[in-house]
C-alpha positions in Angstrom: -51.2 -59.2 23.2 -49.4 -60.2 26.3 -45.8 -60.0 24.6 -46.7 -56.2 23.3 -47.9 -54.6 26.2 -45.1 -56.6 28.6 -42.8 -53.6 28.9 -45.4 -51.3 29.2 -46.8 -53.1 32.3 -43.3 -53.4 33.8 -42.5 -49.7 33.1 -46.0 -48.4 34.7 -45.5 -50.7 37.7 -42.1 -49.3 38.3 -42.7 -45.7 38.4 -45.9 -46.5 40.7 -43.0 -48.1 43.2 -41.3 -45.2 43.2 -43.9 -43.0 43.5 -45.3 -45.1 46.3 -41.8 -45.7 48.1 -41.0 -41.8 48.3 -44.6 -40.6 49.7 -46.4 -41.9 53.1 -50.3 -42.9 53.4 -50.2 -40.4 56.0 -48.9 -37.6 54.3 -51.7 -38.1 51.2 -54.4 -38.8 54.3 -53.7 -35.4 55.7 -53.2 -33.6 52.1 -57.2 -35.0 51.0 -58.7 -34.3 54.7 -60.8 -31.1 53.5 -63.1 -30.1 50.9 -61.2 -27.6 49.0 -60.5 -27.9 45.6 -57.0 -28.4 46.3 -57.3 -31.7 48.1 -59.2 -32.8 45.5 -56.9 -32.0 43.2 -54.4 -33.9 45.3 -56.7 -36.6 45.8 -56.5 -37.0 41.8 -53.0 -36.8 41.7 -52.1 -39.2 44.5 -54.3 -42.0 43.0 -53.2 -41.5 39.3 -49.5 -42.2 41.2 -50.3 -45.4 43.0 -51.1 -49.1 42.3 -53.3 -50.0 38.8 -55.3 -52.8 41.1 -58.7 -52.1 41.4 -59.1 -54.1 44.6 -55.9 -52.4 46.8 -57.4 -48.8 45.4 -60.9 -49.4 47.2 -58.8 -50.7 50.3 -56.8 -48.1 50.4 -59.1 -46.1 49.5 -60.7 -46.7 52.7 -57.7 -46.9 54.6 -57.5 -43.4 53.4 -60.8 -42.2 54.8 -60.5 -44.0 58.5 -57.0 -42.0 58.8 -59.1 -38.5 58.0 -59.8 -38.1 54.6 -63.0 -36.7 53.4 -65.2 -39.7 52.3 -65.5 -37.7 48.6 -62.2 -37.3 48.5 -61.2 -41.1 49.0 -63.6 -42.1 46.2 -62.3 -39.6 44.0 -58.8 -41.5 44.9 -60.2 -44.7 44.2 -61.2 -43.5 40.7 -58.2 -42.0 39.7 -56.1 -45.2 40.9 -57.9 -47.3 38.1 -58.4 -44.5 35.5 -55.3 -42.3 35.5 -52.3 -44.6 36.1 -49.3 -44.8 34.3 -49.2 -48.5 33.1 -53.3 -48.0 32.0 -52.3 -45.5 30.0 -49.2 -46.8 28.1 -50.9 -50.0 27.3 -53.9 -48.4 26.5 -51.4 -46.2 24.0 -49.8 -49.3 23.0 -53.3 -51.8 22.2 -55.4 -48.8 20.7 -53.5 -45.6 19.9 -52.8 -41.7 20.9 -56.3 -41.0 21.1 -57.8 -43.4 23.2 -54.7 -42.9 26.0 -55.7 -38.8 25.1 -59.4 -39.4 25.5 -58.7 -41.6 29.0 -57.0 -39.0 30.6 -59.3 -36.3 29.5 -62.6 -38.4 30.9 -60.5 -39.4 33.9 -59.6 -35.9 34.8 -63.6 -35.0 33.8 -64.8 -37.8 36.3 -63.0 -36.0 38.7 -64.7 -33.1 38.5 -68.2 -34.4 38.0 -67.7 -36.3 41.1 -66.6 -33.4 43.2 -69.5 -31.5 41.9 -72.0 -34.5 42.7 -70.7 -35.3 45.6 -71.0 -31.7 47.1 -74.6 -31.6 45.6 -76.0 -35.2 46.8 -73.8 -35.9 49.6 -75.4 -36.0 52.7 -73.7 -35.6 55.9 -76.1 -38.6 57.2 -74.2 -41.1 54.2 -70.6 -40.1 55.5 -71.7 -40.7 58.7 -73.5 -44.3 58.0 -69.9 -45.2 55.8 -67.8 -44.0 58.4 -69.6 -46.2 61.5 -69.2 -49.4 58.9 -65.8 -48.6 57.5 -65.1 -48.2 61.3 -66.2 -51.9 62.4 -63.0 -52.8 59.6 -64.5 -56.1 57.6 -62.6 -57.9 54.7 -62.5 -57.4 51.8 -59.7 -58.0 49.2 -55.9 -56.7 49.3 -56.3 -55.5 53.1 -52.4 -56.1 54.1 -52.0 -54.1 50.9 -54.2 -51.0 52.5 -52.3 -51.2 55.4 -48.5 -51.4 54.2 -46.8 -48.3 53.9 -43.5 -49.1 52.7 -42.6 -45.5 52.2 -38.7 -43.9 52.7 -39.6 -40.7 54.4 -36.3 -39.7 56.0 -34.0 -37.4 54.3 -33.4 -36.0 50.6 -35.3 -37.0 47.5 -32.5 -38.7 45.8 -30.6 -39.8 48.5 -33.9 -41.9 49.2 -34.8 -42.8 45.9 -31.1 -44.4 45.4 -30.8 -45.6 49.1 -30.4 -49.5 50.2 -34.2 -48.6 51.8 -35.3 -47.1 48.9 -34.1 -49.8 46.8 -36.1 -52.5 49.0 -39.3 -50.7 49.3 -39.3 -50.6 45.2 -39.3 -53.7 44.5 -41.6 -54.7 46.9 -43.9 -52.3 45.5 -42.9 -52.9 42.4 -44.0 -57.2 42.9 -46.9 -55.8 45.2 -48.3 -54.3 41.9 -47.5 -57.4 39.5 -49.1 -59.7 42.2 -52.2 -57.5 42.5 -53.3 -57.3 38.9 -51.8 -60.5 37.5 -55.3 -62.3 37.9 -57.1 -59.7 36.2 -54.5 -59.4 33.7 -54.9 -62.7 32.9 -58.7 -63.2 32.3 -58.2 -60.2 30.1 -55.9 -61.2 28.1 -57.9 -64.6 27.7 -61.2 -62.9 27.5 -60.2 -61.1 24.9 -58.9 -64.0 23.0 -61.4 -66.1 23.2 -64.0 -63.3 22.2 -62.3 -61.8 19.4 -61.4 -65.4 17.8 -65.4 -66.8 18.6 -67.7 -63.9 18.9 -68.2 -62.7 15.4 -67.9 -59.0 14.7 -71.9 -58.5 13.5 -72.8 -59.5 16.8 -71.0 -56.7 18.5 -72.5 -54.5 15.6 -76.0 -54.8 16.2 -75.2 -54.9 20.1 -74.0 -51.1 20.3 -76.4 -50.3 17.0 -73.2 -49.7 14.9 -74.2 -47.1 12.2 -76.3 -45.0 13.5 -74.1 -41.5 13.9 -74.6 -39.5 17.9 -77.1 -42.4 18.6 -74.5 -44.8 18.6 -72.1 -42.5 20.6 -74.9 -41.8 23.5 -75.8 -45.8 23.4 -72.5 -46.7 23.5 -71.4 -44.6 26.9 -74.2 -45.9 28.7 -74.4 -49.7 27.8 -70.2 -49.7 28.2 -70.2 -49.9 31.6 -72.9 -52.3 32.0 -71.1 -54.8 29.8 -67.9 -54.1 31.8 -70.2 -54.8 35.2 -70.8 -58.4 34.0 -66.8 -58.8 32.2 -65.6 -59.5 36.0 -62.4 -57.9 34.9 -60.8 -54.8 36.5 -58.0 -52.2 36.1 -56.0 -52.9 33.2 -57.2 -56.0 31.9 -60.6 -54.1 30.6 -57.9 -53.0 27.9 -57.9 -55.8 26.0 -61.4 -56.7 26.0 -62.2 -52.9 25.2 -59.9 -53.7 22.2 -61.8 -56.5 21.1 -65.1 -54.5 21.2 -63.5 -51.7 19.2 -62.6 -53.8 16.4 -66.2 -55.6 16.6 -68.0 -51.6 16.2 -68.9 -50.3 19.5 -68.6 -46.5 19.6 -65.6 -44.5 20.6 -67.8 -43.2 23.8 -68.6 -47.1 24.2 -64.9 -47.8 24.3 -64.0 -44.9 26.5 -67.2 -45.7 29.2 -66.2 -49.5 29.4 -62.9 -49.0 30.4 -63.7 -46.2 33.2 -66.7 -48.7 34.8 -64.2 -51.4 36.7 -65.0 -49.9 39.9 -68.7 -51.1 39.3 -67.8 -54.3 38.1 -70.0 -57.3 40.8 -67.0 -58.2 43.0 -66.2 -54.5 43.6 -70.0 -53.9 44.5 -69.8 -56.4 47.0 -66.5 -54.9 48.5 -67.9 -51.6 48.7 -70.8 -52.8 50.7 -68.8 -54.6 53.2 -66.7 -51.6 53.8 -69.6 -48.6 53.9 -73.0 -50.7 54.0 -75.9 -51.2 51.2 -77.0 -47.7 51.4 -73.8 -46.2 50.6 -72.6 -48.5 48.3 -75.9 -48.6 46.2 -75.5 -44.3 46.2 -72.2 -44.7 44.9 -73.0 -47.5 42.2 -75.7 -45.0 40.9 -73.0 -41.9 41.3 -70.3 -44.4 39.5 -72.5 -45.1 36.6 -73.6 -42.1 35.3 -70.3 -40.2 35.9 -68.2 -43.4 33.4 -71.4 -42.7 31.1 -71.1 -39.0 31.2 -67.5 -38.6 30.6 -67.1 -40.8 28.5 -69.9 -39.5 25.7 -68.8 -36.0 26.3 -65.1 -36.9 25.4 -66.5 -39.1 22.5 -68.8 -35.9 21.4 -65.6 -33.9 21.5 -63.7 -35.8 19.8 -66.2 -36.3 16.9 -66.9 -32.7 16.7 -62.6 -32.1 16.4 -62.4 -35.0 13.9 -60.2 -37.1 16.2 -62.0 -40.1 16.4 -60.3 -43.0 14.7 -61.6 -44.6 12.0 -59.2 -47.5 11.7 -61.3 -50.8 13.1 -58.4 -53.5 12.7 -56.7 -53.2 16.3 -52.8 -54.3 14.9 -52.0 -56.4 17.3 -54.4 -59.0 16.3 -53.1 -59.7 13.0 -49.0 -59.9 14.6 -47.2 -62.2 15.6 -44.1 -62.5 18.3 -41.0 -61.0 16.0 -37.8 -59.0 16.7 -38.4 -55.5 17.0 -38.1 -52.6 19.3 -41.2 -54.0 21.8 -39.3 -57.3 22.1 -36.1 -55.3 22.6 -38.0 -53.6 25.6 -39.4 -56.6 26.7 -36.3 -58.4 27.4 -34.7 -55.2 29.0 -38.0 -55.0 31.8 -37.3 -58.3 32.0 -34.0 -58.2 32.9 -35.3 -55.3 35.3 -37.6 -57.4 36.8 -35.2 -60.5 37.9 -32.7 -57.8 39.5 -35.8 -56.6 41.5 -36.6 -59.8 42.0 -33.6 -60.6 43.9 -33.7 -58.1 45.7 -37.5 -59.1 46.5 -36.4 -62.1 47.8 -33.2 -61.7 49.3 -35.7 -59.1 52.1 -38.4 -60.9 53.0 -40.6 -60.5 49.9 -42.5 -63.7 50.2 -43.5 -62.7 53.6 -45.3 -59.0 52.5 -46.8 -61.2 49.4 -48.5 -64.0 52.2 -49.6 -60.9 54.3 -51.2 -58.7 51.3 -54.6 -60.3 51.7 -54.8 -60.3 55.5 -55.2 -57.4 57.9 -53.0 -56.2 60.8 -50.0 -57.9 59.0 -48.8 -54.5 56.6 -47.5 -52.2 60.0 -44.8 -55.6 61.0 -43.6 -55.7 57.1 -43.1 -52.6 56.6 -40.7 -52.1 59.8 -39.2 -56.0 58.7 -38.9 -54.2 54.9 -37.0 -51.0 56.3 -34.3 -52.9 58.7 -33.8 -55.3 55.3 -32.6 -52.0 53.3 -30.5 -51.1 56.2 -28.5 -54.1 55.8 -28.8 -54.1 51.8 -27.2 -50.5 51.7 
């Protein structure tokens, strides 16, 4: 599984460096400061461009809202960080197929706009005001020097940044920022999903999300998806190939769709987001969380069984493969080969330092001036 989604991973985690290297934390803080439909469009749009991890998108996430943006607005950032992002979405293509990466973007863009419409509903001036006095007192959490690094090029032309020494620097520390962030998850994914589909046998999955049993299967599928993904302990992109394992063992499309949406309710991220905005806060947005992954993803799962979309096919291929020579290895070894040029360049500017300081406050402001002078002398 590892070897077909390799230059997938690579590919994603590049064009979030670039993304990231060519646009400041400041710039999106001031676009998603309002509640107008427009920033939270932007909000969408920034956090499909940034980093897969579900850890660094609640830190930044409230990085985001301590700088000015709307509290709604930095959630809605959060979920489109883990739900919209390039390399979730080409692996997801590459594991399961054209309609599951259609039906994740669909539901992603849907969550936006339930949340926005919750939020503005339920909301209560009172909750912004109890998150903002504890985001405010700044505790720990995970990937907090990766909050507060901005490592973006803002000076001059578009291409003359993107192909500058500077620009050249700050993407491939981004670019290993995002490898380092999600290799964990990644990982116990990957393993997870091994040992599951080679012990768990399929009937068991079967008679879990009531296999069979037409809508009813849909509509138990969306809402028991994310509560299996709350006790996986995985996050961001390695939900994919667990969610693969349960597609071939008969949960629903909807079930498929829900589970991969629900890693920002997943125990560890719980207990971030109470740190950062207290119990009250966080237990509102676990509640808001849930049925917004269960709504959007039966609705896409309705819609696609009404259009006739939904696959049938059970056997997930990769499965049944085996390591060979053909165009995936091809990539593979070309990302690779990507990967140790930025990795020079990584090292050669003070990489190791940034990946010591992801995980620690107060550290990301220093880098990011040590990262700049680096490109100066590199171009």
């Amino acid at each position: 599984m590892f070897w077909e989604v390799l230059w997938p991973l690579a590919l994603g985690f590049l064009l979030s460096g670039v993304v990231e290297a060519l646009v400041s934390r400041r710039t999106i803080s001031r676009a998603i400061g309002t509640d107008s439909s427009r920033s939270v469009a932007l909000a969408a749009v920034f956090g499909a461009a940034s980093s897969s991890c579900s850890y660094a998108a609640v830190a930044i996430a409230r990085t985001l809202f301590r700088k000015g943006a709307t509290f709604a607005n930095s959630i809605i950032f959060e979920f489109a960080s883990t739900n919209l992002v390039f390399e979730l979405g080409l692996v997801l293509l590459i594991l399961l197929g054209w309609q599951f990466l259609s039906a994740e973007l669909i539901g992603g863009l849907l969550m936006v706009v339930i949340l926005a419409v919750v939020f503005r509903a339920t909301l209560r001036p009172s909750l912004v005001d109890r998150a903002r006095t504890q985001a405010e007192r700044g505790l720990i959490g995970r990937m907090e020097g990766h909050a507060e690094m901005d490592m973006s090029v803002t000076d001059g032309p578009f291409l003359h940044r993107l192909l500058s020494g500077r620009g050249f620097t700050s993407i491939s520390h981004l670019y290993f920022m995002n490898v380092y962030s999600v290799w964990t998850d990644l990982t116990l994914g990957f393993l997870a999903a091994g040992a599951l589909g080679a012990w768990v046998p399929d009937s068991f999955w079967s008679r879990l999300f009531l296999s069979g049993n037409g809508i009813g299967t849909e509509v138990w599928g969306a809402f028991v998806g994310p509560l299996v993904a709350v006790i996986s302990f995985v996050c961001s992109v390695g939900n994919v190939p667990l969610a693969a394992v349960l597609w071939s063992g008969g949960i629903s499309f909807s079930g498929v769709i829900s589970f991969i949406f629900a890693d920002l309710i997943i125990i560890p991220i719980i207990t971030i987001h109470r740190r950062y905005y207290g119990w009250r806060v966080s237990a509102y947005l676990l509640a808001v969380s849930y049925v917004t992954m269960a709504l959007a993803g039966l609705a896409v799962g309705l819609v696609f069984r009404a259009a006739g979309w939904t696959p049938t096919n059970r056997s997930v291929t990769v499965f049944a493969q085996t390591v060979s020579w053909n165009y995936d290895t091809y990539l593979d070894i070309a990302f690779l080969a990507l990967t140790v040029v930025l990795g020079v360049r990584f090292l050669r500017t003070g990489g190791m330092a940034m990946m010591r300081a992801m995980n620690h406050p107060s550290a990301g402001h220093d880098h990011g001036a040590m990262a700049a002078a680096h490109g100066h002398h590199g171009h």
